[in-house]
C-alpha positions in Angstrom: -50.6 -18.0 3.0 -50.9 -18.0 6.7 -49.0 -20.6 8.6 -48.6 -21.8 12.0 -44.9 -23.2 12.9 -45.1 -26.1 15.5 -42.7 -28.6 16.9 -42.7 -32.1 16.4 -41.7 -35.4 18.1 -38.6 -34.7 16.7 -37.6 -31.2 17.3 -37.6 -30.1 14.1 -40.3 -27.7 13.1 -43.0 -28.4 10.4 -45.5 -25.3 8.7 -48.8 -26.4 8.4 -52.0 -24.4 7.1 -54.0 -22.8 9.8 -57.5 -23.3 9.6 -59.0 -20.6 10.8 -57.3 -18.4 8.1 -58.8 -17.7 4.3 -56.6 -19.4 2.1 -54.6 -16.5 0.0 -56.7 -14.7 -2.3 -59.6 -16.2 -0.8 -63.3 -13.9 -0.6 -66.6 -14.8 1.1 -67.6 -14.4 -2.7 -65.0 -17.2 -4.4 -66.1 -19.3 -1.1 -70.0 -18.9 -2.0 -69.2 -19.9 -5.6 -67.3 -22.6 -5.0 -69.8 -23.8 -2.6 -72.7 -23.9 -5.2 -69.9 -25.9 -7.7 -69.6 -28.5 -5.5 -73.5 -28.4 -5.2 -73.8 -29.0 -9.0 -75.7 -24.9 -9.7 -75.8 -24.8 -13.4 -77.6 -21.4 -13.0 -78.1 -17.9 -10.9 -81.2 -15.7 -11.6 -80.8 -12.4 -10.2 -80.5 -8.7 -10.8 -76.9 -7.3 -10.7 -75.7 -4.8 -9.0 -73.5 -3.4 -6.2 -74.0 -5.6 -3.5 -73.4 -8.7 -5.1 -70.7 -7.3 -7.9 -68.2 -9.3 -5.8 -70.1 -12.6 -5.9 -70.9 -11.5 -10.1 -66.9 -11.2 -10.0 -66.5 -14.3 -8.5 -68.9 -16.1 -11.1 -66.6 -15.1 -14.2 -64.1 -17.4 -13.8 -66.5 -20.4 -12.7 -69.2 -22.4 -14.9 -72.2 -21.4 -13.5 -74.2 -18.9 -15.4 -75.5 -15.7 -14.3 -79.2 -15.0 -16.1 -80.2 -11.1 -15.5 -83.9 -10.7 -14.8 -85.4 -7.1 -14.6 -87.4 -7.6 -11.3 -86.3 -9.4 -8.1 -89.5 -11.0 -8.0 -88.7 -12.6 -11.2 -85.2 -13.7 -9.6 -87.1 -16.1 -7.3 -90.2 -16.7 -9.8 -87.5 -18.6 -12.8 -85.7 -20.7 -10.3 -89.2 -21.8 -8.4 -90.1 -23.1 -11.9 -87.3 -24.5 -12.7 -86.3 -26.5 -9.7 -90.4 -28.0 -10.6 -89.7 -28.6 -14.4 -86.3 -30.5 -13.7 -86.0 -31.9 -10.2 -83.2 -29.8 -8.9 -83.4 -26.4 -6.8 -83.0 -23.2 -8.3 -80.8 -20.4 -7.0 -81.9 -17.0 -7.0 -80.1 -13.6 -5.9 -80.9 -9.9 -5.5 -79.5 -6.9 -5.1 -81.2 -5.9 -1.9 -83.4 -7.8 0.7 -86.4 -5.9 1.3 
């Protein structure tokens, strides 16, 4: 963990966290995942593959469910119906933005 020392009123130093650096063991990917937790995702449509195997990494150990399609199109085509069948938007990723 990354830590700043400072002095206090006192003298005496304190460590605090800095900001501006990733927590340990902290990846863009964990970030993203943990981002779309807190947004309630229950779902990710999307084609696996090397670009993303980070972020498909990342989505083991959290309880959003990664649904493989067999066509981008189709990764953006499920959650567009779903976010109109239930009310809530649907996430979609590729493996490659054309």
């Amino acid at each position: 963990m990354n830590t700043d020392t400072k002095s206090n009123e006192r003298g005496t130093e304190s460590t605090a966290t800095s900001p501006t650096q990733p927590a340990a063991g902290q990846t863009a990917a964990k970030l993203l995942v943990r981002c779309l937790e807190n947004e309630n995702v229950e779902f990710i449509f999307g084609v696996p593959g090397e670009e993303n195997i980070d972020v498909m990494d990342a989505l083991l150990d959290s309880p959003i469910k990664f649904v493989t399609v067999h066509h981008e199109q189709s990764a953006a085509f499920v959650p567009e119906v779903c976010g109109r069948l239930t009310g809530r938007a649907g996430q979609g990723a590729t493996t490659r933005l054309h």
